[in-house]
N, C-alpha and C positions, 0 to 999 in steps of 0.2 A: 517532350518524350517522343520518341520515333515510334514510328508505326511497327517494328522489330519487338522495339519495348513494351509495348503496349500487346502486341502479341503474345509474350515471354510473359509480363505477368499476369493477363489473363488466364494462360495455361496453368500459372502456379494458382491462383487463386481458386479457378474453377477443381483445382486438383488436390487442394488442398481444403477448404468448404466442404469438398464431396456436393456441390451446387450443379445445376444442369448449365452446361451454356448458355445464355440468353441473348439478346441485344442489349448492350450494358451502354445505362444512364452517363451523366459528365459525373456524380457522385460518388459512384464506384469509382471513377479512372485517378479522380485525386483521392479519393482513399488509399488508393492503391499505390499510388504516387506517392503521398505523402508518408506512409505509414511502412507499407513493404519493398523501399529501395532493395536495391540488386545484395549490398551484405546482409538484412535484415532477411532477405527469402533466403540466402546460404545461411544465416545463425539458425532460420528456424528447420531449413533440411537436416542442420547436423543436428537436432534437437529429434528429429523423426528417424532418423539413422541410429541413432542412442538408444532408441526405442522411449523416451521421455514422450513424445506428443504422437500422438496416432493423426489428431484431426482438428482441425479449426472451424465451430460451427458458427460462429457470427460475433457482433460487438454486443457488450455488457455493458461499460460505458466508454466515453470519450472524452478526455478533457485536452487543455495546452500544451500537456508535456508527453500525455502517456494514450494509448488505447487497452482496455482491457476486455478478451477475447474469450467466449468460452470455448472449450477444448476436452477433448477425451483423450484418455492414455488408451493402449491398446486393449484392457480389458473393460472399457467401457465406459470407466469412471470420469466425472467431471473435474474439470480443472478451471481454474484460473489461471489468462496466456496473458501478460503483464508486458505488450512492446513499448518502451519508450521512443519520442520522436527523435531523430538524430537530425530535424530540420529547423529546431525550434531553438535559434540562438540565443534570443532573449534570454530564455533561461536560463543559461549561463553565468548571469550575475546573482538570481534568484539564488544558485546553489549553491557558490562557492562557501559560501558565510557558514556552513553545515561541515564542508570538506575540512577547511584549514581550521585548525585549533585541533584536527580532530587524530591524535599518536598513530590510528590505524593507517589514517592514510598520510603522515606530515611525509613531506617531502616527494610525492607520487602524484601533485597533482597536473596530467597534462595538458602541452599544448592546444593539443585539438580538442577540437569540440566533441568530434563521435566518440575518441577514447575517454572524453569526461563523461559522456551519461554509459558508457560502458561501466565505467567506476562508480556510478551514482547505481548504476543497474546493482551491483557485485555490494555495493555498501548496503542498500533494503534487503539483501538475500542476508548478509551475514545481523544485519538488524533483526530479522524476522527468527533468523537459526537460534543466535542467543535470546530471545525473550522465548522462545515455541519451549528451551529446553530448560531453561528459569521458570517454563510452570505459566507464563503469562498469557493468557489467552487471544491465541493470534492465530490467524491461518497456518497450516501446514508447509512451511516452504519447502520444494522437491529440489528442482533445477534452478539454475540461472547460466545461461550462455549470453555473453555480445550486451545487446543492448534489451534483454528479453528475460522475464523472472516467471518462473511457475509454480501456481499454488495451491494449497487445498483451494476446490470452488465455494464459499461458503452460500450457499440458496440453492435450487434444486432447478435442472434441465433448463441450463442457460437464463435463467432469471436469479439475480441477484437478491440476497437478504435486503431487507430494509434498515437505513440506517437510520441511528436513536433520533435524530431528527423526521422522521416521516412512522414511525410508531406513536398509538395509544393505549397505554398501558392504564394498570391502578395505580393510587398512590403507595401502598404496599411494595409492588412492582418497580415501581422509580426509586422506592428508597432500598431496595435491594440492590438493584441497579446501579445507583452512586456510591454504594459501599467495595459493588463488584468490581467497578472503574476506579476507584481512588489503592483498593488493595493491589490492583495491575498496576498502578501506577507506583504504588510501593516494591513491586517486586521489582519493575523494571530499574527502579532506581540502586534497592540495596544488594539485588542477586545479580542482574544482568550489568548494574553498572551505568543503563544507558538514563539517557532522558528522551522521550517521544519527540515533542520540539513542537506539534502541530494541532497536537490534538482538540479537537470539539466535538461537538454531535454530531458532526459530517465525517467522523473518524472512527467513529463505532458501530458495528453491524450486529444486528439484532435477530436469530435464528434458534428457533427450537425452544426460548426459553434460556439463552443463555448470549452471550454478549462476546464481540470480535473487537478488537482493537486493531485497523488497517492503516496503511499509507503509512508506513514508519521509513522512507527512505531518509528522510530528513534527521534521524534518532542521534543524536549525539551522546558520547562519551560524555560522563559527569564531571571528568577532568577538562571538557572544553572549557576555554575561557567564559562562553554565554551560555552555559550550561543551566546555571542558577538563575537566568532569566528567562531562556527558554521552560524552564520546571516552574516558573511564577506564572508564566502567562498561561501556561496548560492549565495549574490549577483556577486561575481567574476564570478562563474559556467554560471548564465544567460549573465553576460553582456558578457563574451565570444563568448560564443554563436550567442546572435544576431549582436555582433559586427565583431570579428573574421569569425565566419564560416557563417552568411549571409550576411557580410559586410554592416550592415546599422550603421547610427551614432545615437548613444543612448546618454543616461548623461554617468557619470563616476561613479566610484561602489563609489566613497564618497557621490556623489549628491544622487544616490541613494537608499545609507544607511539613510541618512537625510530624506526621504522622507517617508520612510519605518516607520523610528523609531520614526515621526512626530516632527524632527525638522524643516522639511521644507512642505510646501505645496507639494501635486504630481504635479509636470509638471509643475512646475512654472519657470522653465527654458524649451525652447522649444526643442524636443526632434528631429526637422526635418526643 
């Protein structure tokens, strides 16, 4: 990175934070590197031109593929700024397996790499549109531009809710809980169509007394070919969970499945 560069995005960064100048660490400079290349600060100007993002006040988390930033729109309100990396090629192979099979995108999937998590960006917005308006309890999606997704924030002033993994609840509470997740997982299937693909306790957000279902870029169409396996292993994932590691007695991932995919009523076998 030239010392130009490195000036240009200091400038953005300091200016878009609303941060003081400082003498900046080697952690900022590959944050900055790695996360806001030169398209990534134009996706996010035309995002503040739109008037969709006012500000960028720090990281919320960070993982392999994505950083997620909170953000204020212009009247104050929190967001969720969803950049994905456009430097992280491995992932590439991680993703395709979601893409192809999948009618939305057959025959659309590009050469390049940035135009693919561009596509992976635009496929979690329109995953997140149809469950938010199917009723399924998901974050608010507003925008998505480039390689960057914006969303309700679901936790309050840049701290993120807790997800079902890091909560202690009653047992009352858990079994309300896995009735609330397994009936989102029925909607997702019979109204929006999709299947999650990923889901466990590291995928549900726990706020206010009532429960977020995240990271749906991966969501496939129920018409995918691994659709039916990706919908078997979500139900394994949860009934682990509430069975295995909070020891309570749920149905079985067959009853389930049946219930899910409406061969059976919900909870027509008693769950306690």
């Amino acid at each position: 990175m030239s010392s130009k560069d490195i000036d240009r995005y200091l400038d953005f960064y300091y200016r878009v934070t609303g941060k003081e100048r400082r003498e900046v660490d080697k952690d900022l400079f590959e944050t900055i590197e790695e996360v806001f290349d030169v398209a990534t600060v134009k996706a996010i100007l035309d995002l503040v031109r739109r008037g969709m993002l006012y500000e960028l006040k720090g990281v919320v988390s960070a993982g392999k593929e994505a950083r997620v930033y909170w953000g204020v729109d212009k009247e104050g309100r929190d967001l969720a700024v969803k950049i994905y990396l456009t430097t992280s090629a491995e992932f590439r192979k991680g993703i395709l397996k979601y893409i192809r099979g999948d009618p939305r995108f057959e025959g659309k999937v590009p050469s390049s790499f940035r135009k693919l998590i561009m596509l992976w960006a635009r496929k979690e917005f329109r995953n997140y549109k149809l469950m938010y308006e199917t009723g399924v309890s998901v974050p608010k999606p507003i925008a998505q531009h480039e390689n960057i997704l914006i969303m309700e924030f679901i936790g309050e002033r840049g701290r993120r809710a807790p997800l079902l993994k890091e909560v202690v609840l009653s047992e009352d509470a858990y079994y309300e809980l896995f009735k609330g997740i397994l009936l989102d997982v029925r909607k997702m299937y019979l109204r929006a169509g999709l299947v999650h693909s990923d889901l466990s306790e590291y995928n549900v957000m726990i706020w206010r007394g009532r429960h977020y279902i995240i990271d749906v870029s991966q969501s496939v169409k129920k018409t995918h070919p691994n659709a039916m396996d990706f919908l078997k292993r979500d139900l394994r994932n949860i009934h682990r969970y509430f069975r295995d590691e909070l020891g309570l007695e749920v149905p079985s991932v067959e009853v389930m499945f049946k219930c899910v995919t409406g061969q059976e009523e919900m909870f027509s076998n008693p769950i306690n």
